[in-house]
Biotite code that builds the C-alpha atoms (Angstrom):
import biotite.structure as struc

atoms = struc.array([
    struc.Atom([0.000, 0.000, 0.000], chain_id="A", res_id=1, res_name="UNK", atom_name="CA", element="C"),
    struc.Atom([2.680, 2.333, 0.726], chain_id="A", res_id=2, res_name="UNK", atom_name="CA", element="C"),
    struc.Atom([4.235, 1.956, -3.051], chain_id="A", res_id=3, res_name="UNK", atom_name="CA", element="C"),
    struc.Atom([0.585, 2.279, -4.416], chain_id="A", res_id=4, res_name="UNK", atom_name="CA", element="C"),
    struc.Atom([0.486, 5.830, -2.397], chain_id="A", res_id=5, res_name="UNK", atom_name="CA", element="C"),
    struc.Atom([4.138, 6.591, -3.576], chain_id="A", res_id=6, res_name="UNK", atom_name="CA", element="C"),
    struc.Atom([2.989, 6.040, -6.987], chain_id="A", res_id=7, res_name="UNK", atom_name="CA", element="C"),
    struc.Atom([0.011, 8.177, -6.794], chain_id="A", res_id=8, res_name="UNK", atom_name="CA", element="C"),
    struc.Atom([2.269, 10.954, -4.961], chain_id="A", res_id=9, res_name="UNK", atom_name="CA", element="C"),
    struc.Atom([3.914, 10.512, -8.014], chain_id="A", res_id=10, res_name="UNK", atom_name="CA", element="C"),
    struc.Atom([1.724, 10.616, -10.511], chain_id="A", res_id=11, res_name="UNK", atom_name="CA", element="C"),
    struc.Atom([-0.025, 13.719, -9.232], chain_id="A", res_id=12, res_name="UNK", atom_name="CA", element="C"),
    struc.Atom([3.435, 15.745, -8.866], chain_id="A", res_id=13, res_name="UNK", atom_name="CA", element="C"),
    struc.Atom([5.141, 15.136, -12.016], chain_id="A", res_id=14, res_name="UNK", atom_name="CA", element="C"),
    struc.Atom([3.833, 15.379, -16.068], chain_id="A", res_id=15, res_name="UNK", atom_name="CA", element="C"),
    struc.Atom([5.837, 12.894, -16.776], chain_id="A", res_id=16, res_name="UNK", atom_name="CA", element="C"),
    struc.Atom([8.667, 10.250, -16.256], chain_id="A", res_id=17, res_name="UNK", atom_name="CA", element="C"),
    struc.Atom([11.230, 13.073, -17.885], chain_id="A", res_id=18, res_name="UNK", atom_name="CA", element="C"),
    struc.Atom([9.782, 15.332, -15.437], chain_id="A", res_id=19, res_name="UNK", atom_name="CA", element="C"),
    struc.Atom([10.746, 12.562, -13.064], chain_id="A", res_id=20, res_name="UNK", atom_name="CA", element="C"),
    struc.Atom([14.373, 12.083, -14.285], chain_id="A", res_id=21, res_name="UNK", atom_name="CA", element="C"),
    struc.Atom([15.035, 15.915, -13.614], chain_id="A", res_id=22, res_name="UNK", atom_name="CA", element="C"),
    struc.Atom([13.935, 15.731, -10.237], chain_id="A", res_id=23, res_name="UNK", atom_name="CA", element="C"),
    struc.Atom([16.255, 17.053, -7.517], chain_id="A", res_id=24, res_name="UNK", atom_name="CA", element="C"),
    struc.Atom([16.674, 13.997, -5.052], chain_id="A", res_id=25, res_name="UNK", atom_name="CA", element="C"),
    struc.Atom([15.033, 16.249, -2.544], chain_id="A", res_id=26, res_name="UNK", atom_name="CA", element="C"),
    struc.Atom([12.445, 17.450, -4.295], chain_id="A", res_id=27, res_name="UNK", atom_name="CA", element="C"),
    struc.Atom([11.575, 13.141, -4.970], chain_id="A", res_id=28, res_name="UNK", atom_name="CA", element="C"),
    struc.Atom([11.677, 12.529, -1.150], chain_id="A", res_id=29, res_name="UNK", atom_name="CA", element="C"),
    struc.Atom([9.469, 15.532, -0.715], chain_id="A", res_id=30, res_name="UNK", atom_name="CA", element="C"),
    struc.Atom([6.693, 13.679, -2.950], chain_id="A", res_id=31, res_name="UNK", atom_name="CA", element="C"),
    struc.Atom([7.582, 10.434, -1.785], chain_id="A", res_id=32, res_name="UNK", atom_name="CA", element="C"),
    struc.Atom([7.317, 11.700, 1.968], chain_id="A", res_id=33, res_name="UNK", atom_name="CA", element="C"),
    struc.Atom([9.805, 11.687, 4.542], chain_id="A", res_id=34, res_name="UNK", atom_name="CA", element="C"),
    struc.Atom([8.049, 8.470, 6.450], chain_id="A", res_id=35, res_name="UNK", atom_name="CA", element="C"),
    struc.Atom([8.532, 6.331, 2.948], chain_id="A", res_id=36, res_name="UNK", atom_name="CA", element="C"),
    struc.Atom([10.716, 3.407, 4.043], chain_id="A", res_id=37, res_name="UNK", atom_name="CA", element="C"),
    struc.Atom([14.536, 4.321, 2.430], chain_id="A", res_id=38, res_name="UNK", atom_name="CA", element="C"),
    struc.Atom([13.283, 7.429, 0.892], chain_id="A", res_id=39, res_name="UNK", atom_name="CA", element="C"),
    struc.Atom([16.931, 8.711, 0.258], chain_id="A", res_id=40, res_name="UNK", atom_name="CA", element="C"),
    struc.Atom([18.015, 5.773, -0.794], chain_id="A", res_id=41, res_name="UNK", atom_name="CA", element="C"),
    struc.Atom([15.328, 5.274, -3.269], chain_id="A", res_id=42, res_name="UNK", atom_name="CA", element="C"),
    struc.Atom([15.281, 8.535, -4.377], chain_id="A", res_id=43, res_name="UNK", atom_name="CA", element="C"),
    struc.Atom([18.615, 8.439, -5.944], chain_id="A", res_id=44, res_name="UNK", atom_name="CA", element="C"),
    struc.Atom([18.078, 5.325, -7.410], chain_id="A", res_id=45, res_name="UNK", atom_name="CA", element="C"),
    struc.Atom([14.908, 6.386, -8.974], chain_id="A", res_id=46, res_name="UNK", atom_name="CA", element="C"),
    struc.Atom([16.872, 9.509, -10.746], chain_id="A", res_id=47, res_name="UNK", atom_name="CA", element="C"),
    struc.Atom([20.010, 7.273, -11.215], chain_id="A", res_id=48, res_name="UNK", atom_name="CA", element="C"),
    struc.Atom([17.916, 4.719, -13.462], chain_id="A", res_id=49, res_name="UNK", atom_name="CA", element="C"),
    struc.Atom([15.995, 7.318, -15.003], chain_id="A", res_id=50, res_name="UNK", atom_name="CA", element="C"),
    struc.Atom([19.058, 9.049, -16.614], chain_id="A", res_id=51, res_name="UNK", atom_name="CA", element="C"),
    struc.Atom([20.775, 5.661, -16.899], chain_id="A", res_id=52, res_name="UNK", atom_name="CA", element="C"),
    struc.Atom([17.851, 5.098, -19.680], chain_id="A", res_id=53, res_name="UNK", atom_name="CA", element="C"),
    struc.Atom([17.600, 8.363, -20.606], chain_id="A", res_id=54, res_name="UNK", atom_name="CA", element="C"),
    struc.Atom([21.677, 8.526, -21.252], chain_id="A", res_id=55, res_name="UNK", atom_name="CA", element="C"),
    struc.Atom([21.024, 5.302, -23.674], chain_id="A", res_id=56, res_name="UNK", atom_name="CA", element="C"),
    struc.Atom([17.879, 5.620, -25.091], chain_id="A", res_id=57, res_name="UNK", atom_name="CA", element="C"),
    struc.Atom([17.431, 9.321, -26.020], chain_id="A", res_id=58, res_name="UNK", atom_name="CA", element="C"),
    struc.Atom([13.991, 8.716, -24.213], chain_id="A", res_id=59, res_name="UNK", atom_name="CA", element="C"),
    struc.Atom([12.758, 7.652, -20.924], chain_id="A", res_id=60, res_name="UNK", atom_name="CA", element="C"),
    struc.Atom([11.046, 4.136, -22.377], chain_id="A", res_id=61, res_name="UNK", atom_name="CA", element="C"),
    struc.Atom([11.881, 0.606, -22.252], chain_id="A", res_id=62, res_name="UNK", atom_name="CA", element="C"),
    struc.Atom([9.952, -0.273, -25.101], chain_id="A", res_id=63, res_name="UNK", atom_name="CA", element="C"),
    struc.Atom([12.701, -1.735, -27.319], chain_id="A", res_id=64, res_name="UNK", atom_name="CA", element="C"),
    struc.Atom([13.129, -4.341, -24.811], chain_id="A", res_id=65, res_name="UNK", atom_name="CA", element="C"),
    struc.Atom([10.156, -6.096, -25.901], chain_id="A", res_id=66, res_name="UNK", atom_name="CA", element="C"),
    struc.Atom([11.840, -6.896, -28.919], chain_id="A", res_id=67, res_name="UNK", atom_name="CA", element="C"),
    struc.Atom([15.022, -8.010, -27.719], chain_id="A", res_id=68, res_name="UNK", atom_name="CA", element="C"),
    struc.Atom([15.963, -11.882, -26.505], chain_id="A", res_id=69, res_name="UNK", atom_name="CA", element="C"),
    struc.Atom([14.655, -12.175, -23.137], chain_id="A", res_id=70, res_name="UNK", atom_name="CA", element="C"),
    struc.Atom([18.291, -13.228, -21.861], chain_id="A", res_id=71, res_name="UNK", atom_name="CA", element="C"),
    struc.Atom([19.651, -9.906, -23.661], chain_id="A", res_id=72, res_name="UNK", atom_name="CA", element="C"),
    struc.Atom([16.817, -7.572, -21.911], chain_id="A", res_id=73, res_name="UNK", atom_name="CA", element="C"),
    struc.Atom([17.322, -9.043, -18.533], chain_id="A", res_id=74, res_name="UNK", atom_name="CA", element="C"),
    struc.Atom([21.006, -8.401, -18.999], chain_id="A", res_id=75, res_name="UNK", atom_name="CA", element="C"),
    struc.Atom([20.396, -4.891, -19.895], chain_id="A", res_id=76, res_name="UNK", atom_name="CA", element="C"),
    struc.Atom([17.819, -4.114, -16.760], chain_id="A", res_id=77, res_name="UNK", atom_name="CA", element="C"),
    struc.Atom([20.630, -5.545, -14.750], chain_id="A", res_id=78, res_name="UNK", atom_name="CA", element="C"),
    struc.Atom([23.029, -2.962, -16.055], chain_id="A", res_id=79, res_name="UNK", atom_name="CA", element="C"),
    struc.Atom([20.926, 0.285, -15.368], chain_id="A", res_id=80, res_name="UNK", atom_name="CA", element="C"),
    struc.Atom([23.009, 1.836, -12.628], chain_id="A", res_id=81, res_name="UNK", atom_name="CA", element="C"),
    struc.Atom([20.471, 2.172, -9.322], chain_id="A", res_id=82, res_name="UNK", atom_name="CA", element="C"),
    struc.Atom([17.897, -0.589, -10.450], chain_id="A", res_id=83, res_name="UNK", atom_name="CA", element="C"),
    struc.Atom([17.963, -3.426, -7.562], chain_id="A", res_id=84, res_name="UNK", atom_name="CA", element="C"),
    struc.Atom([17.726, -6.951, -8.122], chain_id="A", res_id=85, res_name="UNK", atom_name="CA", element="C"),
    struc.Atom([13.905, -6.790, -7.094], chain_id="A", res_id=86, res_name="UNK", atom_name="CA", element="C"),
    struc.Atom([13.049, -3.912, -9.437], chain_id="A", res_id=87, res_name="UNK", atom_name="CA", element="C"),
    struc.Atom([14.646, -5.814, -12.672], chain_id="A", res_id=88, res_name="UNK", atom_name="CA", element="C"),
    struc.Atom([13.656, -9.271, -11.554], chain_id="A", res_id=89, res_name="UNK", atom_name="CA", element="C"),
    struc.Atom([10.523, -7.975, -11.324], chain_id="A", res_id=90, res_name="UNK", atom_name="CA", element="C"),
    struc.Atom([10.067, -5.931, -14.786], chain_id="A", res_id=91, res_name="UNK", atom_name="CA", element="C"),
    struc.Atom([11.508, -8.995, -16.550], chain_id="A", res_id=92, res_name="UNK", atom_name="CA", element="C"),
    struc.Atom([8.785, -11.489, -14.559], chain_id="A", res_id=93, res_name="UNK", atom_name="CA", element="C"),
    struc.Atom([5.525, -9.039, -14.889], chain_id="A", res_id=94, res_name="UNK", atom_name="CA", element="C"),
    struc.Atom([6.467, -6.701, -18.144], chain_id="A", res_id=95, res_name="UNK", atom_name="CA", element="C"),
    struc.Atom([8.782, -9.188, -20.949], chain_id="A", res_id=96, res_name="UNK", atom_name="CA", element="C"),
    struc.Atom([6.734, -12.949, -19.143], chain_id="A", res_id=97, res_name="UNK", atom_name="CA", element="C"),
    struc.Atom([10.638, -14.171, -18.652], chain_id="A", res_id=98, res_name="UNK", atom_name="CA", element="C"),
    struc.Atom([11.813, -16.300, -15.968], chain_id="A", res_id=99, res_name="UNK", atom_name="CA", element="C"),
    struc.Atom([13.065, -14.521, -12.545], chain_id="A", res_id=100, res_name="UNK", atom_name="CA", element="C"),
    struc.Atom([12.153, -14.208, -8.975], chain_id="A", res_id=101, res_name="UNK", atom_name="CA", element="C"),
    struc.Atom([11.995, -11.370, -6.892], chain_id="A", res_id=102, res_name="UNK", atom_name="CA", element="C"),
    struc.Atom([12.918, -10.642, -4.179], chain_id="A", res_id=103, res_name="UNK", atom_name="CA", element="C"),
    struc.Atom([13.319, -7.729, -1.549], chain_id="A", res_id=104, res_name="UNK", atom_name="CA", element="C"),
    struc.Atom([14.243, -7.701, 1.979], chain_id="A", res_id=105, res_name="UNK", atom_name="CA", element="C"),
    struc.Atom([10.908, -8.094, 3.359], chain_id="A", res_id=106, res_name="UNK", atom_name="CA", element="C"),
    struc.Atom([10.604, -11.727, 1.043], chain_id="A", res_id=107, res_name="UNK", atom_name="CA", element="C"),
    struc.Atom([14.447, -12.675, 2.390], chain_id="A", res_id=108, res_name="UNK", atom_name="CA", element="C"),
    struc.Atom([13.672, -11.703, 6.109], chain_id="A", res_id=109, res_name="UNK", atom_name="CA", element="C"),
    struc.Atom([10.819, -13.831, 6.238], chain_id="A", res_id=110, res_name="UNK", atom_name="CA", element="C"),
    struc.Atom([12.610, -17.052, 4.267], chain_id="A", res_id=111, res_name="UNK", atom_name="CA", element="C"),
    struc.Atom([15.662, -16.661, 6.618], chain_id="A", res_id=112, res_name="UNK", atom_name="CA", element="C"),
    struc.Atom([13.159, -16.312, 9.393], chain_id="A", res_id=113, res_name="UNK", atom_name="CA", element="C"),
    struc.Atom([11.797, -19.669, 8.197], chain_id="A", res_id=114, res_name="UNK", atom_name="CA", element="C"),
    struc.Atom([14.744, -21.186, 7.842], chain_id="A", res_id=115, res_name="UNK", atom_name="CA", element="C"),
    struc.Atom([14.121, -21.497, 4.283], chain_id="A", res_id=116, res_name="UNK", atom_name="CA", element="C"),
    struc.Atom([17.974, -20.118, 3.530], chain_id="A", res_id=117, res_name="UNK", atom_name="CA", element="C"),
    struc.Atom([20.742, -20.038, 5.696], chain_id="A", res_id=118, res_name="UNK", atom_name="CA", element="C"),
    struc.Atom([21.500, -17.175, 7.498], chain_id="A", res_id=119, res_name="UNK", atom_name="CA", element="C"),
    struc.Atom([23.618, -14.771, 5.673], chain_id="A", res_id=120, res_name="UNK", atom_name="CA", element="C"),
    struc.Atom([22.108, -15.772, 2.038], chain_id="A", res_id=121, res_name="UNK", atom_name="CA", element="C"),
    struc.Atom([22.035, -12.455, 0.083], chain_id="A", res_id=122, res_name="UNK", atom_name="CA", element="C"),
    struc.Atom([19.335, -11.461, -1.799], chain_id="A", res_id=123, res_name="UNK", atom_name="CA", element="C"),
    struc.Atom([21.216, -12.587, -5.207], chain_id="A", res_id=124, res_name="UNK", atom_name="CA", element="C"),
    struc.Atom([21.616, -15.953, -3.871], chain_id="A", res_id=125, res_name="UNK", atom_name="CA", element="C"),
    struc.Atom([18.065, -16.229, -2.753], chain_id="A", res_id=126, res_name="UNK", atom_name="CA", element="C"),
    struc.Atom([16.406, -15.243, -5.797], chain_id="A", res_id=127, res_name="UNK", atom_name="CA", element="C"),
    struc.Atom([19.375, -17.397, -8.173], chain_id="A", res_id=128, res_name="UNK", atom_name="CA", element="C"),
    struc.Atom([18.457, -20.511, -5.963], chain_id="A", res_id=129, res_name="UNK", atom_name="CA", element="C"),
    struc.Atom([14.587, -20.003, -5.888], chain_id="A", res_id=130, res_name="UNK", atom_name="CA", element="C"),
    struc.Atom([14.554, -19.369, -9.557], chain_id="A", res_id=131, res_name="UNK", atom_name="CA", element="C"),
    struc.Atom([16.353, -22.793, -10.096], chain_id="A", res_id=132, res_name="UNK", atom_name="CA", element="C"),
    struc.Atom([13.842, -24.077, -8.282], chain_id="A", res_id=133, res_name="UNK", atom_name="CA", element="C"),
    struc.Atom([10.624, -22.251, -9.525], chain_id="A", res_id=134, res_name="UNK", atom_name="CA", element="C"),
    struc.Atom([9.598, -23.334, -13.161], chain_id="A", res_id=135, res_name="UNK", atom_name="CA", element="C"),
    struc.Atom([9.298, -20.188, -15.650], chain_id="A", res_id=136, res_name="UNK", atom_name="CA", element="C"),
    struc.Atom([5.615, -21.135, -16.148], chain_id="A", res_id=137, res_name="UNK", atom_name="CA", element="C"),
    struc.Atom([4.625, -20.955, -12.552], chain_id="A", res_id=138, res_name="UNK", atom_name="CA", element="C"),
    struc.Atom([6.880, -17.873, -11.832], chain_id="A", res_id=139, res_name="UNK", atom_name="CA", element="C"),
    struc.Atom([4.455, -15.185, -11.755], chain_id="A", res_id=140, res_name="UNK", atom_name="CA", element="C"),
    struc.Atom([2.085, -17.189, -9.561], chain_id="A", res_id=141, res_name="UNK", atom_name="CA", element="C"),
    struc.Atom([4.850, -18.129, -6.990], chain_id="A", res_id=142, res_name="UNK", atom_name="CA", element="C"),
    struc.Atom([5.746, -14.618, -7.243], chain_id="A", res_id=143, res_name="UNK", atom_name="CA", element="C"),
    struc.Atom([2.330, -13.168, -5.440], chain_id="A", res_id=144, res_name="UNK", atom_name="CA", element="C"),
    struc.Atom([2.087, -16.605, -3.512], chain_id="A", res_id=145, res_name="UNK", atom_name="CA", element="C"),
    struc.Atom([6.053, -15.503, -1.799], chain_id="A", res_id=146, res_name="UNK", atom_name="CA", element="C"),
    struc.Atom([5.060, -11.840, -1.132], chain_id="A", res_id=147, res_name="UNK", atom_name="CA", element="C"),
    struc.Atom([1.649, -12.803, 0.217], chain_id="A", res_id=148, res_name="UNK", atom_name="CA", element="C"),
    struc.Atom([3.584, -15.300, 2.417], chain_id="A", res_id=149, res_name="UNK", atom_name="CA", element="C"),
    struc.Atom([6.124, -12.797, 3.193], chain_id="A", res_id=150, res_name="UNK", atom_name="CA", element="C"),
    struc.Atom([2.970, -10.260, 4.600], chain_id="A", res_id=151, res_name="UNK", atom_name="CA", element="C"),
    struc.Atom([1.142, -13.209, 6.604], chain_id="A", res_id=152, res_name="UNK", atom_name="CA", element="C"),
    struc.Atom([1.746, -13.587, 10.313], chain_id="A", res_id=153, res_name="UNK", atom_name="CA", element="C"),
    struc.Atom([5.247, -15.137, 11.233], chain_id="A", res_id=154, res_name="UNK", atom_name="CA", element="C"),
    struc.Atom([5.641, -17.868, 13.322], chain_id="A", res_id=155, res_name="UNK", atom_name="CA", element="C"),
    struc.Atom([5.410, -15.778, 16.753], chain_id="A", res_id=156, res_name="UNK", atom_name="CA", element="C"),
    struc.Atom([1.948, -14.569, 15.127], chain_id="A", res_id=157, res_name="UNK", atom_name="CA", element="C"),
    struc.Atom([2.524, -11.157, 14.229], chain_id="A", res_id=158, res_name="UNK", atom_name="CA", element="C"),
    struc.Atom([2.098, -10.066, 11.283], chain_id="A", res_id=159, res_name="UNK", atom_name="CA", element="C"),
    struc.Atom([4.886, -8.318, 9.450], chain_id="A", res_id=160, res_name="UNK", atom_name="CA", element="C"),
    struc.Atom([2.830, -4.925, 7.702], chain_id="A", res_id=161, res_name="UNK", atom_name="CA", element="C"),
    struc.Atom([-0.702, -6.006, 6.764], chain_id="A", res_id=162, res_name="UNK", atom_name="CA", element="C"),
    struc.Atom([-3.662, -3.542, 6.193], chain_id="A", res_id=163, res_name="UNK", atom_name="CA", element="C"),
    struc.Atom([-5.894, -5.260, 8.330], chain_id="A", res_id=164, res_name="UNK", atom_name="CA", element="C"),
    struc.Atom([-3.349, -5.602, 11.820], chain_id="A", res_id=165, res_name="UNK", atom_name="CA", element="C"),
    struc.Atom([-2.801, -1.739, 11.552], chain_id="A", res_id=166, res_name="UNK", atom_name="CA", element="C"),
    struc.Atom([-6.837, -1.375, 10.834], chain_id="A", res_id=167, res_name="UNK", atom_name="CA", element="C"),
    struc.Atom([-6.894, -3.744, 14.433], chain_id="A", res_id=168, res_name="UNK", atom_name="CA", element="C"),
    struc.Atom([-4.631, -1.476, 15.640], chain_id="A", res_id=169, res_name="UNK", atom_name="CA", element="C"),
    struc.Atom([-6.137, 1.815, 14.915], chain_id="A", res_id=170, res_name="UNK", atom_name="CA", element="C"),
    struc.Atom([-9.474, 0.649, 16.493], chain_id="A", res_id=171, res_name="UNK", atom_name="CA", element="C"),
    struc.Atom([-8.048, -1.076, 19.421], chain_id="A", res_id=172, res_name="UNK", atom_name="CA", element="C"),
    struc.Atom([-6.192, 2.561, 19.908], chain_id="A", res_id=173, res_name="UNK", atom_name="CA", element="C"),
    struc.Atom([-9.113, 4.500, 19.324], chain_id="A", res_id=174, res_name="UNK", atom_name="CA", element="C"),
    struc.Atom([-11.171, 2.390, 21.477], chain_id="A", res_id=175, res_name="UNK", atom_name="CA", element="C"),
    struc.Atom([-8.773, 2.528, 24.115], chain_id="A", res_id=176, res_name="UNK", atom_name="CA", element="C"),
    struc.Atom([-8.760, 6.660, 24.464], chain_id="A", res_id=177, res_name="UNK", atom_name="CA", element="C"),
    struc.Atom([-12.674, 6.497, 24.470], chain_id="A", res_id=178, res_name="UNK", atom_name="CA", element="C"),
    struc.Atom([-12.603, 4.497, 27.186], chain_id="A", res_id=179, res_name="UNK", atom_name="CA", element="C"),
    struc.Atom([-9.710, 6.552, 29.130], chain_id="A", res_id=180, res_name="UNK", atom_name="CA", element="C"),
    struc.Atom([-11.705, 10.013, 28.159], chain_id="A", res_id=181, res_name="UNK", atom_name="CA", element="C"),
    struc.Atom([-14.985, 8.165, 29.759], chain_id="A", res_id=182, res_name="UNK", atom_name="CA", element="C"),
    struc.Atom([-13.149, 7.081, 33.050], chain_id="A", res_id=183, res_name="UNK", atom_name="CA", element="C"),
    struc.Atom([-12.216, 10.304, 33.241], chain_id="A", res_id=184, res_name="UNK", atom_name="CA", element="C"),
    struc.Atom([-15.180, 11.623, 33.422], chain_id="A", res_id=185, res_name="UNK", atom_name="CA", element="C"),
    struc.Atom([-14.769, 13.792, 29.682], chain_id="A", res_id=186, res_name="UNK", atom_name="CA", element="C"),
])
């Protein structure tokens, strides 16, 4: 949910994704919002890729991609300086329907948590070994299946950033001043 707000921040305060590339880091983490998780971090990666594609492209598009062997495309999303493993992984899964697994450090916290991967297995080495393991023709499936199971309650029952515990939350809170407010005596 937070990405989908980011995005819509987005959206709203730029024309365009040129407008995007010319962006002051500043002025991104000003319309991403200071509480966005790595909002630094991700704001110079944002402008980094941008030009990246700008710098070889002459336009901000990936569209020749779609024409390009799959193997050749994924190399080239892996070359954009700023673009994490997650963000290409994920652009060659969802936008070019090639074979790769994403994953971010929410999806890794949860399979080391798990015991899924020993600890100190980097992100490359978790996605490398799941894709091995994860047929191309169930990839997108076992995509939404691992960050759905990285968002469900962990083993000590909490759950890691879900809508619905915050919602719980919230109410619980809410509930809780009403009840301190009628004690006393507002």
């Amino acid at each position: 949910s937070k990405a989908e707000n980011a995005l819509r921040r987005l959206h709203t305060a730029v024309v365009d994704v040129n407008e995007l590339r010319v962006c002051l880091p500043s002025e991104l983490t000003d319309i991403l919002g200071e509480r966005y998780p790595k909002v630094s971090e991700r704001a110079l990666r944002i402008r980094a890729t941008l030009n990246d594609i700008f710098t070889r492209e002459h336009e901000v598009s990936l569209a020749r991609l779609k024409d390009m062997p799959k193997r050749d495309a994924r190399k080239y999303l892996e070359s954009l300086e700023g673009a994490p493993q997650f963000v290409t992984a994920r652009v060659v899964l969802v936008s070019l329907g090639a074979h790769a697994t994403p994953v971010d450090d929410r999806l890794l916290t949860r399979l080391l948590e798990d015991a899924v991967f020993e600890a100190g297995t980097t992100i490359e080495q978790a996605a490398s070994l799941l894709e091995r393991h994860v047929k191309a023709t169930d990839g997108l499936e076992a995509h939404h299946a691992m960050l759905a199971w990285a968002d469900s309650p962990t083993k000590g029952g909490r759950a890691k950033s879900s809508r619905a515990s915050k919602k719980k939350t919230t109410k619980k809170a809410a509930s809780s001043r009403s009840r301190s407010k009628r004690a006393a005596g507002k």
